[in-house]
N, C-alpha and C positions, 0 to 999 in steps of 0.2 A: 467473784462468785463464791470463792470461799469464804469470804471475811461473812459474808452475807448469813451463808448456811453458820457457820461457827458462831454468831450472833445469835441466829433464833433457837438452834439448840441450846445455848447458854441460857439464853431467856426464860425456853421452855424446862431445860431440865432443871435448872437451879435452883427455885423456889423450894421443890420434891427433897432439897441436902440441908438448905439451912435450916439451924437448931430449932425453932419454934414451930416449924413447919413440916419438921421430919416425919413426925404421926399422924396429920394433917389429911382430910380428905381431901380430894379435889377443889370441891365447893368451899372450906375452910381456907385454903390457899389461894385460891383466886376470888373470889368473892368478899372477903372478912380483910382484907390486905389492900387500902385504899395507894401504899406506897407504890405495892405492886401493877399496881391499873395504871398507875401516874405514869411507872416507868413504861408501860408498854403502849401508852399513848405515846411517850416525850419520844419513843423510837419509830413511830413511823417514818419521823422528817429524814432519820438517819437512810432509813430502806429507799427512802422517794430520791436521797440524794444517790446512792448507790446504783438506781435503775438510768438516773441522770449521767451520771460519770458510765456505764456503761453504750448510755445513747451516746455521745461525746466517743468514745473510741468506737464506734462503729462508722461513725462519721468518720473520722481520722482514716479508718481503714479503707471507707468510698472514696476518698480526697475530699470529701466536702468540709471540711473543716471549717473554712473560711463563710460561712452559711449563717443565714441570719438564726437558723432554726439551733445551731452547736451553742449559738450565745445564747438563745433562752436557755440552751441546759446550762451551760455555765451558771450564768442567773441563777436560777433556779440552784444548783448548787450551794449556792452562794448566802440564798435566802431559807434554804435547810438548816447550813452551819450555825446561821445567825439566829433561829428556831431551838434550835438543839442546845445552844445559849441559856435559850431564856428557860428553856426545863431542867439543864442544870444549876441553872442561878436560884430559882425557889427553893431546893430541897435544902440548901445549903446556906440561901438566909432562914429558912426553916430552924436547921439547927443551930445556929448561931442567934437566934433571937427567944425561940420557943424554950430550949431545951440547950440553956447555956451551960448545964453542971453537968451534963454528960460529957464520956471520954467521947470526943466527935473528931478527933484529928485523924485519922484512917479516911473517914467518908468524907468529910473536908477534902485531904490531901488530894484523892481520888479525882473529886469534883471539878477544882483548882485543875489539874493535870488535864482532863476532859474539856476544861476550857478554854486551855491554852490551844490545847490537839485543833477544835471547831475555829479557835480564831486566827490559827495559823491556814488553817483551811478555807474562811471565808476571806481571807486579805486575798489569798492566793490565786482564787477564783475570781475575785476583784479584778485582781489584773491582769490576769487570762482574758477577760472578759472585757477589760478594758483596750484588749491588746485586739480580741477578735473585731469589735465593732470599729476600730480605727481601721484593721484592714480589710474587709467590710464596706466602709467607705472610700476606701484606696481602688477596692477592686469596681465598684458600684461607678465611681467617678469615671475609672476607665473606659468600663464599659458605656458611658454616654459618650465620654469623644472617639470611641470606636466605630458609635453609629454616627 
């Protein structure tokens, strides 16, 4: 819940510090800044994934873990990360194609890092997810030779 709140405050306060936007009205800074739209679209998937891992430990907490419903979040997890991918993959052939003579190694490096973090996140979720729907079927078969 923290990471969450500490995200959208960053989101929202940030724009208001950096250099071209410090004098900036509202409307200048969100409206005139298509990078800025970009990013706070490319973060919903992040928030969807966070509400997702939050449903996942709740389950965890009922014992249902093993529930067809924890794999869709898993899923779903999974298909965030792999979203979150592809919004930082644009910005970053962006720079590398569009605007090769700029100093881009910061936002680069960033990027790079960011999609190491999603793809260690969606392999992970992979096989969580591969692990719930085996036992899932473990528990599912049971329950037929039970009846």
């Amino acid at each position: 819940m923290l990471i969450g709140i500490g995200v959208a405050a960053f989101m929202l306060r940030e724009p208001h510090l950096e250099g071209r936007n410090a004098h900036a009205t509202l409307f200048q800074i969100y409206f005139n800044d298509p990078f800025l739209a970009y990013a706070y679209i490319g973060s919903i998937p992040f928030f969807v994934a966070l509400y997702q891992a939050f449903k996942v430990l709740g389950y965890i907490e009922s014992n249902e873990i093993f529930s067809q419903r924890s794999a869709q979040a898993v899923q779903t997890i999974k298909y965030c990360s792999l979203i979150i991918i592809g919004f930082i993959v644009a910005p970053v052939a962006y720079l590398f194609i569009i605007r090769p003579g700029d100093d881009i190694a910061g936002g680069v490096a960033v990027g790079l890092f960011l999609i190491f973090v999603s793809t260690i996140i969606a392999s992970t979720a992979s096989v969580f997810e591969g692990i719930l729907r085996s036992a899932i079927d473990i528990k599912s078969g049971n329950d037929l030779i039970a009846q």
